[in-house]
C-alpha positions in Angstrom: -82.6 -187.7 -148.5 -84.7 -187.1 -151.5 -85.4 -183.3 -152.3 -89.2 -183.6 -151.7 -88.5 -184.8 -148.2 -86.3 -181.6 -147.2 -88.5 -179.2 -149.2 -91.3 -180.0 -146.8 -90.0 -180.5 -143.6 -87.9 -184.1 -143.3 -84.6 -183.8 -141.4 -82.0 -185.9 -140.9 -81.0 -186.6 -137.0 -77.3 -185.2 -136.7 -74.3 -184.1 -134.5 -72.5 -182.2 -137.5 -74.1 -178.3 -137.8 -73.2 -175.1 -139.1 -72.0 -173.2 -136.2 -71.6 -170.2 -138.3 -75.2 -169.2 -137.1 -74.9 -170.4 -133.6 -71.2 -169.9 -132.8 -70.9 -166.5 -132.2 -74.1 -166.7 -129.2 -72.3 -169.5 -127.2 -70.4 -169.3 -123.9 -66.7 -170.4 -123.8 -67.5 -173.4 -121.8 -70.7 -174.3 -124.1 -70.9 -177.3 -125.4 -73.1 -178.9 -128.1 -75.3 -182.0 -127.1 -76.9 -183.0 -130.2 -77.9 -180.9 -133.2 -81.2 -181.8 -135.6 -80.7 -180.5 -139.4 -83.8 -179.6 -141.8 -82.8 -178.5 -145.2 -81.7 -175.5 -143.5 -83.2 -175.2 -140.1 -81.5 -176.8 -137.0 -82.2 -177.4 -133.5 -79.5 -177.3 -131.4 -79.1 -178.9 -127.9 -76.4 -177.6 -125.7 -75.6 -178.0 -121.7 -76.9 -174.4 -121.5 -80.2 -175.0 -123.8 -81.7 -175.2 -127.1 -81.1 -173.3 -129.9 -83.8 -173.0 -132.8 -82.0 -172.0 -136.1 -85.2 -170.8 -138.4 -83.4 -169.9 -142.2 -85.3 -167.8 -143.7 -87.0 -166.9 -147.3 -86.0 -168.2 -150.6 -82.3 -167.3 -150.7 -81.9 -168.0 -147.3 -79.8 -164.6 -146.2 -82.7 -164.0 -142.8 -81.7 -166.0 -140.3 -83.6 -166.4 -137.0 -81.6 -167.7 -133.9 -83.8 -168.4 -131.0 -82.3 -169.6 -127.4 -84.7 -171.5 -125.2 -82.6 -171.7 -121.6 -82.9 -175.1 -119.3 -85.4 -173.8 -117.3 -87.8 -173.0 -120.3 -88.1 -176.0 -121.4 -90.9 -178.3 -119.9 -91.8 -181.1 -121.9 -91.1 -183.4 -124.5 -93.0 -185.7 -126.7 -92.5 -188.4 -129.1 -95.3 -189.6 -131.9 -94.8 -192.9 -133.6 -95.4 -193.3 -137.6 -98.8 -193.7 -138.8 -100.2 -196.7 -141.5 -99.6 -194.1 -144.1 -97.3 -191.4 -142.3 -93.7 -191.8 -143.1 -92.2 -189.7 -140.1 -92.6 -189.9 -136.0 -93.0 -186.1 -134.9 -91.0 -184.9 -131.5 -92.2 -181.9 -130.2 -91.1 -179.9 -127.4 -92.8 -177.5 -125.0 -91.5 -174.8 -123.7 -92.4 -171.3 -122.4 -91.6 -168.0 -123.8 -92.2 -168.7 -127.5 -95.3 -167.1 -127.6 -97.4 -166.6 -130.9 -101.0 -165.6 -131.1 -103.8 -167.4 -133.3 -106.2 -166.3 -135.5 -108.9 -165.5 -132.3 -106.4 -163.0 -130.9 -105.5 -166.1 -127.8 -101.9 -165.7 -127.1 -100.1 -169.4 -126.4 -96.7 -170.9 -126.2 -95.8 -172.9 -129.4 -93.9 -176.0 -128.7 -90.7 -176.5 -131.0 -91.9 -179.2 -133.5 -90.3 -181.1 -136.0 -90.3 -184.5 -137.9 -88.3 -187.2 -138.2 -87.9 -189.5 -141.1 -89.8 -193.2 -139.2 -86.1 -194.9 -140.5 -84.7 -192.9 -138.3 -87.2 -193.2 -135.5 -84.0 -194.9 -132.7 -81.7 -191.4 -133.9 -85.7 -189.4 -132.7 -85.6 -191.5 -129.8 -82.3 -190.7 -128.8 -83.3 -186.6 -129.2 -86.1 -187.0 -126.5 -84.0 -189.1 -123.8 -81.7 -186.5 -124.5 -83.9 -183.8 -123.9 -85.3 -185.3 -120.6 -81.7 -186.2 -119.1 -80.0 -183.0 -120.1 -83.5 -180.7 -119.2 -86.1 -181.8 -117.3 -84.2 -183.7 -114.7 
C-alpha cells in the first residue's frame, strides 16, 4: 500500500494485529474474529466484542483502546466505491461512544473506516462478520 493511502486513512483488511495493545484487556477464553489495520489504528473483532485501537500523535506513544461489548453494537453498513472514489466505507453503529458537535448536541459516533475498493470482497467479509457474530 502506497504511503499516501495509509497517511490518510486506507487500511488493509487483515487477521494479523499487534496484540501488544489489545492483549493484556482480553479474557482467557477470548478469541479474535477478524482484525482491520490502518497505518496504525485497528479494529478488532472478538467473540466478546470490538476493540477500537486509536494510535495516537506523531510518534505514536498515546494509545487509545476502546471496547464496544456485543450488546452495544447495533448496526452495520457497507458503501460501495464511487466514479471517482477509490475506497467502499463500512461503518458501524453502536451506542456508548458518545461525542458532542459543534451545537453542543451530544450523539453516538459510529466506528468508521475505509476500505481500499480492491479489496471490497475482504470489506464484505468484515460486515457479514459483524452481523453473524453481533447482531444475530
Amino acid at each position: 500500500m502506497a504511503f499516501l493511502d495509509k497517511v490518510i486513512g486506507h487500511g488493509d483488511v487483515s487477521e494479523e494485529m499487534d496484540k501488544d495493545y489489545v492483549s493484556e484487556f482480553f479474557f482467557d477464553d477470548e478469541e479474535v474474529i477478524q482484525s482491520y489495520q490502518f497505518i496504525r489504528d485497528q479494529i478488532i473483532l472478538t467473540n466478546y466484542g470490538i476493540y477500537e485501537v486509536d494510535v495516537q500523535g506523531l510518534s505514536g506513544k498515546k494509545v487509545e483502546v476502546k471496547f464496544f461489548p456485543k450488546d452495544t453494537i447495533k448496526t452495520i453498513s457497507f458503501e460501495t466505491a464511487g466514479t471517482l472514489d477509490f475506497d467502499v466505507d463500512i461503518k458501524i453503529g453502536v451506542t456508548n461512544n458518545t461525542v458532542v458537535n459543534v451545537d453542543g448536541a451530544a450523539y453516538s459516533e459510529p466506528l468508521s473506516f475505509k476500505v481500499p475498493s480492491s479489496q471490497a470482497a475482504e470489506a464484505k467479509e468484515v460486515v457479514r462478520l459483524v452481523k453473524e457474530h453481533y447482531l444475530f
